[in-house]
N, C-alpha and C positions, 0 to 999 in steps of 0.2 A: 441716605441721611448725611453721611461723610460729605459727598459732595455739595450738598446744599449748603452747611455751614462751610466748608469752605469757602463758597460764592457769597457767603452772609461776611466773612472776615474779609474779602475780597474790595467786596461795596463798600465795607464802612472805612476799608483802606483808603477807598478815590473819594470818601466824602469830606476824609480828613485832609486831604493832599488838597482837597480844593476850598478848605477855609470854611465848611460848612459849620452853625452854628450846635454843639452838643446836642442842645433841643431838636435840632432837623435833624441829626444823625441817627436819633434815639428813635423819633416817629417816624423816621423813613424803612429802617431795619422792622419796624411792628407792620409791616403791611400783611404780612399772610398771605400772600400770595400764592408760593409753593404748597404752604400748609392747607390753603381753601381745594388745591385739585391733589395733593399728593404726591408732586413728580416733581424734579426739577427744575427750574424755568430754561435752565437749555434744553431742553426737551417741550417747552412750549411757545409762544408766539402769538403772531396780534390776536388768534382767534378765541386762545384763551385768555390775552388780555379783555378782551370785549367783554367776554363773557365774563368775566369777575366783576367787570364797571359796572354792569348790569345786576350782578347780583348786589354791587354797594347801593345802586337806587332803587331797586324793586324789593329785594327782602332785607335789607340793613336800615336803608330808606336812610342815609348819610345825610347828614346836612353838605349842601352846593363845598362850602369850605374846605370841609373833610373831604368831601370826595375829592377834590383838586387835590389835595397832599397827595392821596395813595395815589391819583393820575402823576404828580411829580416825583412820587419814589418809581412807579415805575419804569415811566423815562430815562430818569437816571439809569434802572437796573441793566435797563438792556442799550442803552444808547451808547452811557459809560463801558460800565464792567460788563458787560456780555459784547461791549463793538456792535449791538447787533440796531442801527439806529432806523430802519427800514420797518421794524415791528411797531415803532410807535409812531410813526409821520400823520395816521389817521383818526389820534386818539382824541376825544372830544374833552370840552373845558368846561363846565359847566358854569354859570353866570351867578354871581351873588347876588341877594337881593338887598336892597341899601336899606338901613334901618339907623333910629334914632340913639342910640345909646342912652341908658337911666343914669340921672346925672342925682345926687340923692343932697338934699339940705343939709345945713351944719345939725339939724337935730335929729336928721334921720343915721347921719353918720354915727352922731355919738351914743345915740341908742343902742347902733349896730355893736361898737367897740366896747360898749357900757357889758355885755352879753357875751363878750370875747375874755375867757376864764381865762385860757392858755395863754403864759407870755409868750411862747414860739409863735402860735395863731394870730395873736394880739399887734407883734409885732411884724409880719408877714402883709397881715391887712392894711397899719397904717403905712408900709411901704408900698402897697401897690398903689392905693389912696392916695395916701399923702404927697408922696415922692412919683409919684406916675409913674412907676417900673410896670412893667408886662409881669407876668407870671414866672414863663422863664427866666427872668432878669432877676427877680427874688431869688428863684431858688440857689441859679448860680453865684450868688453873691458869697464872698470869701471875707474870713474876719480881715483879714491887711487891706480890704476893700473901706474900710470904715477911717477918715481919718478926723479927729473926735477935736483936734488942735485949728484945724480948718474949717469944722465941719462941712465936710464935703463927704461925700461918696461916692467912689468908682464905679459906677457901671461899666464893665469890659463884655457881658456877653449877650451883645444887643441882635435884634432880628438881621439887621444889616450890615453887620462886621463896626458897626460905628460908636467907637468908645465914647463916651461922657462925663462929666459931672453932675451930679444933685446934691442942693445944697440942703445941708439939715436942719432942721429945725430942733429948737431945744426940747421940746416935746419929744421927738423922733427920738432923738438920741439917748433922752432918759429912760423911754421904753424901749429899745436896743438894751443900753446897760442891765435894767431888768430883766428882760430875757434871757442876755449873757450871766447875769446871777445867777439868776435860776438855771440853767443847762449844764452850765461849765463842761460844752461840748468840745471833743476832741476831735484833731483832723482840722481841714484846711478852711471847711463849708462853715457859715456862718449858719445854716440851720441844713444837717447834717442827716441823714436818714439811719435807721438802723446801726446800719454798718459806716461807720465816722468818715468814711474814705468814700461814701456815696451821695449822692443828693436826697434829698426830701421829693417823695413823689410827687407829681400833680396832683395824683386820684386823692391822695391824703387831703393835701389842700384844699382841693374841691370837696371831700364831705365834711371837713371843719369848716368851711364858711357859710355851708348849705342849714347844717344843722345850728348853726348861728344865729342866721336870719330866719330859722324859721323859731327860733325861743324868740328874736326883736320881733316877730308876727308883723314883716314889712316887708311887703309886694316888692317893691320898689328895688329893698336891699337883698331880696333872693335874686331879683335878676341881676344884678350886681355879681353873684355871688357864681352863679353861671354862665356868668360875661368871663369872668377871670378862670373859668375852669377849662372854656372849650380852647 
């Protein structure tokens, strides 16, 4: 067990040395890998790589996406931090299928938001909405991220290391300030988890927006709502 978390403090060492995004560090360390056979992964190799791949599409039945992360964490694990890059040269990629994305009307949106009690939730949605942030980019957002005089807002922790601006809308920012009333959260995160010095989960996220759209009873704005989860 020693040895496995050490090889877990190991990886998250070269993922940080290599600019990787929090969000990747964080999904890449959850694979279970070791924990699915019980042994070290220096003590295993492509054959129980295989064999894990297999068990993500036959009894997880992973969505194509997901399975490609844990196919890239474990690349990483052995390629990087184990040197061992010969275990993963035959690993297979599995193809996404292209899909339309629900794009929801202004009266489907405001239904959805009408339904959003919590100003934390409230304002989380109209920033993925509004402001076009990913999930992750919500969560990581930091209050000195907000500059209220410009309205503008920092995005720094993007999928591709590439900072931004988004500009605010007056709406945005009134519901920001209400949130910020109501929380008067401490710590650096502009919506903070438990412990003020950590983030707000995903899984959180995802069943406040799930249980959202299913009180607006709109098809449209749960798949919305599972868009921004996965």
């Amino acid at each position: 067990m020693a040895t496995t978390q050490r090889l877990r403090d190991r990886m998250i060492e070269d993922l940080v040395l290599r600019g990787m995004a929090p969000n990747t560090i964080e999904t890449y360390v959850r694979c279970n890998f070791a924990a699915h056979f019980g042994r070290s992964p220096h003590a295993m190799g492509a054959a129980e790589i295989r064999t894990f791949l297999l068990h993500l599409v036959q009894e997880r039945k992973l969505h194509p996406g997901t399975f490609n992360v844990y196919r890239g964490a474990l690349k990483f694990l052995y390629a990087v931090t184990l040197d061992r890059p010969e275990e993963t040269t035959r690993m297979p990629r599995m193809r996404l299928p292209m899909h339309i994305p629900a794009v929801l009307t202004g009266a489907e949106v405001a239904r959805l938001l009408a339904v959003l009690r919590k100003p934390r939730v409230r304002a989380m949605v109209m920033l993925a909405y509004g402001a076009g942030l990913r999930v992750s980019e919500v969560r990581n957002l930091r209050v000195d991220d907000i500059d209220p005089k410009r309205m503008l807002l920092h995005v720094q922790h993007t999928k591709r290391g590439r900072e931004r601006f988004v500009m605010l809308s007056p709406r945005l920012l009134a519901t920001l300030r209400e949130y910020w009333k109501a929380a008067r959260s401490k710590g650096p995160y502009l919506f903070p988890g438990r412990d003020p010095e950590k983030l707000y989960t995903r899984a959180a996220m995802h069943k406040a927006m799930v249980v959202a759209a299913r009180r607006a009873q709109n098809w449209s704005a749960w798949c919305v709502s599972v868009a921004l989860g996965t």
